[in-house]
N, C-alpha and C positions, 0 to 999 in steps of 0.2 A: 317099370317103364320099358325095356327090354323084351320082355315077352308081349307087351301091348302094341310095340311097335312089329314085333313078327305077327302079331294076330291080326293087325292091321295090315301089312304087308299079303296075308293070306286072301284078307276080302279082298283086298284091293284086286287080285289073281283072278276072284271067284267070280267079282262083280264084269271081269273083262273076258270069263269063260273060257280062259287058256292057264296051264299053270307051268308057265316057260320059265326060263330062267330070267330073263332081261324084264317077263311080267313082276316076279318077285321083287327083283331089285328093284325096279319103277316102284311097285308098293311099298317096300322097305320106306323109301327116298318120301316118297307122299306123305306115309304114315309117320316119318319123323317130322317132319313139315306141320302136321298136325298137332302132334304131339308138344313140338316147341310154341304154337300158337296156343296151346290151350296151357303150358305152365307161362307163358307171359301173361297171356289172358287172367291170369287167376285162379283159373278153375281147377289148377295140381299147385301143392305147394313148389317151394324149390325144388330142384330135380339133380340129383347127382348125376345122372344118367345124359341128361342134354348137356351138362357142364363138360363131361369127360368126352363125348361125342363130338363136341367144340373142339376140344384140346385136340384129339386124338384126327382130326380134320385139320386143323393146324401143325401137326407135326407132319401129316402125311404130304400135304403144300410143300413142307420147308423143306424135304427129305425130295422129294420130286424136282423142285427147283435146284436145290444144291446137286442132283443127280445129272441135272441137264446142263448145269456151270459145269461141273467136273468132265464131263463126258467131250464138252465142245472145248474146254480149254487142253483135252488129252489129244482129240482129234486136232488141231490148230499145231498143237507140238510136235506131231508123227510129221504133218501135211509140210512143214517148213526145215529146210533143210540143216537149218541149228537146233541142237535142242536146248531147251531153256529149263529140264530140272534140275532142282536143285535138291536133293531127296537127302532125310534125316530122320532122326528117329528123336522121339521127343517122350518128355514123363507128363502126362497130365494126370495132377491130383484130382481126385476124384470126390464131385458130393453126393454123387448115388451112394446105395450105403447097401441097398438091398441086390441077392442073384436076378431078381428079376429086371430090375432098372439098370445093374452091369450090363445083362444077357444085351437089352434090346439096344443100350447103348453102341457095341463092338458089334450088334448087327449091323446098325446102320454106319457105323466108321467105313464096317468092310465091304457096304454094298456101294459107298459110294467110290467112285474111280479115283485113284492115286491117296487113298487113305488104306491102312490095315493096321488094325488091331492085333497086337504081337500077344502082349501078356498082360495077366493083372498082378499086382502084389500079391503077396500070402497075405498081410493086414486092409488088402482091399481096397486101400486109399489112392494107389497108382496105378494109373494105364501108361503102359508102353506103345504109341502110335508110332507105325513109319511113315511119314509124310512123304507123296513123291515132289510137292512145290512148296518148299519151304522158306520164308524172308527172312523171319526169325523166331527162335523157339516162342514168344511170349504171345507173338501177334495168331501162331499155329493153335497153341493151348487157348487163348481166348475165343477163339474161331471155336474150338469144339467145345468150350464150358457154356460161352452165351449162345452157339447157335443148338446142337442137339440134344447137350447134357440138361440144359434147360427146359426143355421140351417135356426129356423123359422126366423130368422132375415134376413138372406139372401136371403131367397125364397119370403117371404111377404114385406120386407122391403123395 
């Protein structure tokens, strides 16, 4: 599905007789469009392919929205003359299990403002987060198990 959607992506380029960048991506986007109308339609079986393009669309939403909370509630703390962190360092057990779903985990910990990923265990099962706004340790670890670790669980997993 993959390659049919960049080969779709390509006419779609071909058929507009430029092969720009923002032409491909346009094509990409169309050809996926299509692609998803014809495995609802019937005519592909199930598709792993449109399932994880879902997910992977859905983590990239929740990863952009939590980047623009973090971002305005860091800017609102500089902007006012109290500061209101309350920073800590917390253990969240961990159900990723694989380097890849750790990796992309602690990417997004660290891309987002006032989180960093310190360390993992040697047995893998603990992240060490510093929190720069923390209520308390239980309400920080649920924040990061149901909001990104879940994500990466259902995209990688």
């Amino acid at each position: 599905m993959l390659v049919g959607n960049i080969l779709l992506a390509y006419a779609w380029a071909a058929l507009q007789g430029e092969f720009s960048l923002m032409r491909l991506i346009t094509g990409y986007v169309v050809g996926y469009f299509v692609l998803l109308a014809l495995v609802r339609g019937g005519v592909f079986g199930p598709s792993r392919y449109v399932s994880k393009a879902h997910r992977a669309i859905g983590l990239i939403g929740f990863f952009l929205w939590e980047l623009v909370v973090a971002n305005l509630r860091l800017a609102l703390d500089v902007a006012t003359p109290r500061f209101h962190m309350t920073p800590g360092i917390i253990a969240v057990p961990l159900d990723v299990t694989r380097d890849s779903e750790i990796l992309l985990l602690s990417i997004l910990i660290n891309l987002t403002p006032g989180s960093v990923a310190l360390d993992v265990s040697d047995d893998r099962k603990v992240m060490y987060v510093h929190v720069m706004y923390i209520s308390s340790a239980d309400a920080s670890r649920a924040e990061i198990k149901s909001g990104f670790e879940q994500r990466v669980i259902k995209l990688l997993g």
